[in-house]
N, C-alpha and C positions, 0 to 999 in steps of 0.2 A: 126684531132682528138684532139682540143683542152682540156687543162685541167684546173682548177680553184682549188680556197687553199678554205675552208668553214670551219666555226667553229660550234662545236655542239652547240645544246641553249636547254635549259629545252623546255619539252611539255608540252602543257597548259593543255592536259586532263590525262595527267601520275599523278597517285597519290603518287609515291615510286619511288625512281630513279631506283630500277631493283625488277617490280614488278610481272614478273612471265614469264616466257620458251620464249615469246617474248617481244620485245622492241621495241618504237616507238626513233626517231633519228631524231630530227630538225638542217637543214643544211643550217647557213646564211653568208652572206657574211661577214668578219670580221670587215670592214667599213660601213657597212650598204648597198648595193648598191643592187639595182634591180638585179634578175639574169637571164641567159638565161632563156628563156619559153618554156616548153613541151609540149608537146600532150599528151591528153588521155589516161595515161595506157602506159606513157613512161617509161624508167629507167634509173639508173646514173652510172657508175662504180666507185668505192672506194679503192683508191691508199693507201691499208694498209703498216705495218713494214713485214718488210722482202719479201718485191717485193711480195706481196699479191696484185694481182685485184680481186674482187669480185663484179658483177651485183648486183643490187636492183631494182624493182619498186618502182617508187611515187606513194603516194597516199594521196595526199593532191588535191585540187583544185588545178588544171592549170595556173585559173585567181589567185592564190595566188604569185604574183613575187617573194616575200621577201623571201620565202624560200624552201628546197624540206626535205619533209618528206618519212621516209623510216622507213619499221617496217622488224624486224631482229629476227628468229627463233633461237633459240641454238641448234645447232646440234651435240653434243657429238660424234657422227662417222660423220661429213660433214668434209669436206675439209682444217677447223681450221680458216675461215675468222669468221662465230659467232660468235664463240668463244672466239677471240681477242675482236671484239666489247664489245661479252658481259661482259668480264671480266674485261680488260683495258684501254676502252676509255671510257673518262671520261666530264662530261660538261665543256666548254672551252678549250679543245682539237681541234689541227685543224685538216683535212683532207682531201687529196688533192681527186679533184672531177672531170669526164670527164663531158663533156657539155651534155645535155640530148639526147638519138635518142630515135628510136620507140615513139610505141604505137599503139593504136587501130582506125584503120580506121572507118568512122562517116559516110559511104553516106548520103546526104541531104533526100532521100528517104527511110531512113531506118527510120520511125517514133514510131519502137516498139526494145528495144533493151532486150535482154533475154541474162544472162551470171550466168554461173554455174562453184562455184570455191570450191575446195579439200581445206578445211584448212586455213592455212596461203598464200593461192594460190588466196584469196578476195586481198589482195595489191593492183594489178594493173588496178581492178573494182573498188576501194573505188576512184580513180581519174574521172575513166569515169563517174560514179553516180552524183559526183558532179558537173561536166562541164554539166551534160546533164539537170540534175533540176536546175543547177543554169539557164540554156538555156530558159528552160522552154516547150521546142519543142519537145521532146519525151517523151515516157514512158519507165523507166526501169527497168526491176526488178533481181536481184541478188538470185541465191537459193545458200545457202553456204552451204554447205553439211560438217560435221564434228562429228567425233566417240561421245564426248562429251561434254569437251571444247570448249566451244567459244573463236577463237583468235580477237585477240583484241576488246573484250567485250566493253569498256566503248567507244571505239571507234565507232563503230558497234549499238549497243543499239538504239540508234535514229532512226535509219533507221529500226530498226525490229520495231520500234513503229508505223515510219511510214508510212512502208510495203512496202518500198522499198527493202529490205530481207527477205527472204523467208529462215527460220534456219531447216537444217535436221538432225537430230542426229541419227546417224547410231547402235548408243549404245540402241538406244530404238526401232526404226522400221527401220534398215538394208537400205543399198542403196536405194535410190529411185531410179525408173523405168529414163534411161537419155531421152528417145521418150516421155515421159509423160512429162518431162523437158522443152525441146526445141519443141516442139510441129511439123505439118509439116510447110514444106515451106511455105513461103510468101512472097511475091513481098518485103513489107513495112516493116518487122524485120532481123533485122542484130543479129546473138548467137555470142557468145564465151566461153571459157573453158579455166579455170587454174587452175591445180592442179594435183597428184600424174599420172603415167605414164597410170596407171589402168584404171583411169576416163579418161585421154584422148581420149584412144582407145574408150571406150561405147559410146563419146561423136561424133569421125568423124565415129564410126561407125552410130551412131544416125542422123548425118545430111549428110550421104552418097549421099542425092540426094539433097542434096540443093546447089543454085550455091555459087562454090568457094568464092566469091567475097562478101557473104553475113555470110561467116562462119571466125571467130578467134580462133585462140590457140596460147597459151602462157604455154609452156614448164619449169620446174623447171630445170630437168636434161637432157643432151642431151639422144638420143639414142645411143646407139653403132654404128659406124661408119663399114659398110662392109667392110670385103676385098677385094682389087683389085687386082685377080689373076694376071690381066694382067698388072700391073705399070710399067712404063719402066721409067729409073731416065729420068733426062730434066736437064735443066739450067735456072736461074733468073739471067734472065738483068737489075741488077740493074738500071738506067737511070739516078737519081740526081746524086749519087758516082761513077757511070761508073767502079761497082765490078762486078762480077760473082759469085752465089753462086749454087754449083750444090746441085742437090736434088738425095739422090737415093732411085730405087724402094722400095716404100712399105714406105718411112719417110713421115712425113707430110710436108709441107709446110716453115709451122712455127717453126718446131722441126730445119729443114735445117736455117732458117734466125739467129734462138737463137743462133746455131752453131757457126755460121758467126758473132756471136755478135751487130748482127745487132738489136735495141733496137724497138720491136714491141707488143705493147701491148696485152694482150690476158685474159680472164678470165675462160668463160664456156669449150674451148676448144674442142667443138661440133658442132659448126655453128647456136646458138640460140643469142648471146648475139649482137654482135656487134663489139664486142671490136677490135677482130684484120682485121677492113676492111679495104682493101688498095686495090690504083687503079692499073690497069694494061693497056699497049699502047700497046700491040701486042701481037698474041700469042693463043691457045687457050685452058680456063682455063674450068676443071670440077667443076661446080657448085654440093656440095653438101650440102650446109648451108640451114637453113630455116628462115633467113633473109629478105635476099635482094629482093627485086622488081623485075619483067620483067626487067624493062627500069634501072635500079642499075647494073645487071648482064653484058649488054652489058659494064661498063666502071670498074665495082669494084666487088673483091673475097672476100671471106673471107680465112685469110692464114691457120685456126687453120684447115680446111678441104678440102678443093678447089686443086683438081690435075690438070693435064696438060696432053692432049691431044697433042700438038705439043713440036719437041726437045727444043723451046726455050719458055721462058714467058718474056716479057719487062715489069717490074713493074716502079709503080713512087715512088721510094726510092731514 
């Protein structure tokens, strides 16, 4: 889980350094140097003051090295990570940055891509749009659905011109139909959805019968995490420090390591982000994230939700 220092830089289509309830945030290298490369509808974690991490999507171009761009909501009740942005970071500010994961899987055979986002929940599509026309090898079209604001407007505007967005306003004709949306199945279109918890459900409820493998979501807030009537504490084997950190029933994972002050990064605290994945050598761990891969699951958990099925877990700490 490497990390990097980035410095903010003005954006070239903001007209007002804070010109309305979201913001756009260019992040370069302070020497100038290429940076790592993301995928489609990847995102970065943002090592705020006061042991703040907070997720973002990119959503600039891929093929753009020089920099990642992220656009940041103010959330007056959210968690206080906007709010810092919005308030006190400033151009020339640095910020340390994790290296980019995710994003949205591209099958070669998906040559129609259909993706419907709640809001400020377009971010992590304004990336894929542009990998995919810059490509030239699909078609994609974005329905943004939003009460009456359009977020990030001057950003945006070009592609409703040139109907690569599709704008809903729900202040004037109410949700649009999500089956009318995503249309049925087909071999050759890959959907996705991002945006508030509501829209999600309409949307897996909407492609209930399409295969897994052709459908994405991308979550703002985790879900509620069930109870495990039946947890029984366990133990972490550490392995590099050769500690012991016991867990007991019903703590999370990662609640047990902060304990142990053992320094493990974490942001969404639901199993959406990434942030806190660490591998594991033995042991067997409950996968509850909505992360990881098949083939991820056999070597790496995520701590902020992942229990244990056997007395011991061997992690690689």
């Amino acid at each position: 889980n490497g990390s990097i220092i980035l410095r903010v830089r003005p954006v070239a289509s903001a007209t007002t350094p804070k010109p309305s309830s979201s913001l756009l945030f260019s992040l370069v290298d302070p020497d100038g140097w290429e940076l790592p490369p993301f995928r489609p509808g990847g995102h970065i974690d943002l090592h705020l003051a006061n042991g703040l991490v907070r997720t973002y999507s990119l959503c600039n171009d891929p093929d753009d090295g020089a920099r990642y761009v992220i656009a940041v909501k103010r959330e007056a009740a959210g968690r206080g990570g906007s709010i810092l942005l919005h308030d006190t970071i400033e151009i020339g500010d640095t910020i340390g940055v994790s290296l980019p994961r995710g994003g949205m899987p591209l099958p070669d055979d998906a040559k129609h891509v259909v993706l419907v986002a709640g809001g400020i929940g377009v971010t992590p599509f304004l990336s894929v749009a542009s990998h995919l026309r810059r490509s030239g090898r699909r078609d994609v079209r974005i329905h943004l659905v939003a009460r009456e604001r359009i977020p990030l407007a001057e950003k945006i505007a070009p592609l409703v011109h040139e109907g690569c967005v599709v704008l809903h306003r729900t202040a004037v004709a109410g949700r649009p139909n999500m089956a009318d949306l995503v249309g049925a199945p087909r071999a050759d279109v890959m959907v996705g959805c991002c945006g508030p918890e509501s829209m999600l459900v309409d949307f897996e409820r909407a492609t209930a019968a399409w295969p897994p493998a052709q459908v994405h979501v991308e979550r703002f807030v985790p879900p509620p995490l069930p109870v495990d009537v039946a947890a029984r504490p366990y133990v972490l084997d550490l392995k590099q420090s050769g500690r012991e950190v016991p867990v007991a029933a019903g703590q999370t994972m990662l609640a047990a390591l902060h304990e142990a002050g053992i320094d493990v990064p974490s942001s969404c605290n639901g199993g959406l982000c990434g942030a806190c994945k660490i591998g594991f050598l033995a042991g067997i761990p409950l996968h509850r994230d909505r992360v990881l891969s098949p083939y991820e699951r056999e070597r790496c958990l995520m701590a902020c939700v992942a229990g244990c099925a056997s007395e011991r877990l061997v992690l690689d700490l």
